[in-house]
C-alpha positions in Angstrom: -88.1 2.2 15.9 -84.4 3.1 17.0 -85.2 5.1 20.5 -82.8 6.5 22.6 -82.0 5.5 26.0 -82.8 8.0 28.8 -79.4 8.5 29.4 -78.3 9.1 25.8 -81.1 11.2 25.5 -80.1 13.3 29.1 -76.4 13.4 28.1 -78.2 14.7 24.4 -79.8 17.8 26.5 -77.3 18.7 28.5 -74.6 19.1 25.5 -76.5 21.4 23.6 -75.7 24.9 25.0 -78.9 26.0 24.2 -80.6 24.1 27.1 -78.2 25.3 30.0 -79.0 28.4 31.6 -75.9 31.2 31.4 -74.4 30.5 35.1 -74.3 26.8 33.7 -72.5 27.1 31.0 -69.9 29.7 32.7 -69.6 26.3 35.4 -68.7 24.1 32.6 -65.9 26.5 31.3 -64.8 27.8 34.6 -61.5 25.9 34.4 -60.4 27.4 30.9 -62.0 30.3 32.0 -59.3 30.4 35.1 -56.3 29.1 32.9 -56.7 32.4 30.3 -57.0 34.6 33.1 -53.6 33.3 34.3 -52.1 33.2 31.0 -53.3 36.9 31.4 -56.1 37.7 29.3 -58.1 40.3 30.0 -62.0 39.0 31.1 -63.3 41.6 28.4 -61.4 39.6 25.5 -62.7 36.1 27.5 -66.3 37.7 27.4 -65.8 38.9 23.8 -64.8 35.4 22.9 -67.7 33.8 25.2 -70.4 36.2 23.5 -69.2 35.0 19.6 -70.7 31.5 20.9 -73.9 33.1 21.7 -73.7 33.7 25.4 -74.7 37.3 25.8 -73.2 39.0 28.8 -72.2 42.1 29.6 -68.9 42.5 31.5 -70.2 43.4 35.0 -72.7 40.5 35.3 -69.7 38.1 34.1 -67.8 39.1 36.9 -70.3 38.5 39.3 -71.0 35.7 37.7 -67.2 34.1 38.3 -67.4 35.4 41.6 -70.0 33.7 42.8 -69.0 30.0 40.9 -65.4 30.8 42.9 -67.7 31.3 46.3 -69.6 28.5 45.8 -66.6 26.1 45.0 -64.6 27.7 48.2 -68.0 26.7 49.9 -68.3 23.4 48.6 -64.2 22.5 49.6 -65.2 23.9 53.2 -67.3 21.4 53.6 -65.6 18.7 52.1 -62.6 19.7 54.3 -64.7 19.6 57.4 -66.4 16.4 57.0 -62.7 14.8 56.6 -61.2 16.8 59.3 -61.3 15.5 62.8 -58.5 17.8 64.4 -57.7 20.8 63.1 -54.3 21.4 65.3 -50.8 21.4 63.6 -49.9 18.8 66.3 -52.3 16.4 65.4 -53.5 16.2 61.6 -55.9 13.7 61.7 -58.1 13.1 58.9 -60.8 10.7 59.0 -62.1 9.9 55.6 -62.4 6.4 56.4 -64.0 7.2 60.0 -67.3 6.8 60.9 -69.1 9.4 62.8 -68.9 6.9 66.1 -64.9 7.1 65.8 -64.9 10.9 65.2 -67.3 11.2 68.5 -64.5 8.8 70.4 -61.9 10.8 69.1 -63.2 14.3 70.1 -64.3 12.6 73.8 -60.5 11.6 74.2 -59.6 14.9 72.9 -61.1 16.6 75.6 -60.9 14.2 78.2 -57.4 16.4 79.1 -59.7 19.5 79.9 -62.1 17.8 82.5 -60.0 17.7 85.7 -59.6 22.0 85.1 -63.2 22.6 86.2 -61.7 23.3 90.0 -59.0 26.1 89.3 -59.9 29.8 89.1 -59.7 31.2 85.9 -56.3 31.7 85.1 -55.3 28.9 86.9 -57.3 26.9 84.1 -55.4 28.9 81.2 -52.2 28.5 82.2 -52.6 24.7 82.7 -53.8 24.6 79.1 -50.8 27.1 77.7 -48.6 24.5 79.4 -50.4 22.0 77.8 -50.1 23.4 74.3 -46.6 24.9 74.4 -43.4 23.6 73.8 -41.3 23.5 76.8 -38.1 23.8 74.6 -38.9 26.6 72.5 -36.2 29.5 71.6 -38.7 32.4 72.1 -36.8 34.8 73.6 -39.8 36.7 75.3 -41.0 33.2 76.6 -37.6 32.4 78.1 -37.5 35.9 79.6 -41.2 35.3 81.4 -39.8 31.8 82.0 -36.6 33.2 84.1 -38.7 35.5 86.1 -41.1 32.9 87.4 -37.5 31.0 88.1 -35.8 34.0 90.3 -37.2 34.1 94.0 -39.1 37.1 94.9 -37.0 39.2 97.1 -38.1 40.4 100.1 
């Protein structure tokens, strides 16, 4: 008796489009799906196509349908991006995906250690010191340099 392994047997099922459910198979062919609708096909000839092979859509639900594989594939990247992102400032792009979760916590402690010694200043005191901490000193802004100059003149009296 030849039997198939489970695997042979799983890969087996899954090919035959009869076993996948409708949002399935649109997941398998969401790339080509993408690359005619660049090419600029219409999605009513991509569904007309689609329904020849025994799908069975109508128009509306195969919208929705792309929309919500496109959401859930924004979703999923989100999260990849996050767990590889320690830092999300321009200034320091630091991505950790050879970090463990002990370096990232080190990482943030050190990021913040900068903001401790502000718990004694008022308010604005406190958000000035971090603008001056986050600006550059040397920038060309012309509104910047004009609020720069005033603080520079002495107040007349």
């Amino acid at each position: 008796m030849n039997k198939k392994s489970d695997r042979e047997a799983l890969r087996e099922l899954i090919s035959d489009p009869k076993n996948q459910s409708k949002m399935g198979r649109l997941r398998g062919l969401f790339d080509e799906i993408e690359t005619a609708k660049a090419a600029g096909i219409k999605n009513s000839k991509i569904l007309a196509t689609l329904n020849a092979q025994g799908l069975d859509l109508n128009l509306n639900t195969f919208e929705t349908m792309l929309y919500n594989i496109r959401k859930e594939r924004k979703r999923k990247l989100n999260k990849t991006m996050a767990a590889t992102s320690v830092d999300n400032t321009p200034e320091k792009e630091v991505h950790n995906r050879n970090k463990t979760m002990d370096d990232i916590a080190a990482i943030n402690k050190n990021n913040n250690a900068d903001h401790e010694d502000l718990s004694g200043l008022t308010d604005k005191q406190r958000r000035e010191r971090v603008a001056d901490h986050y600006m550059n000193k040397g920038t060309n802004n012309p509104l910047l340099q004009k609020i720069l100059d005033k603080k520079k003149r002495p107040i007349k009296s």
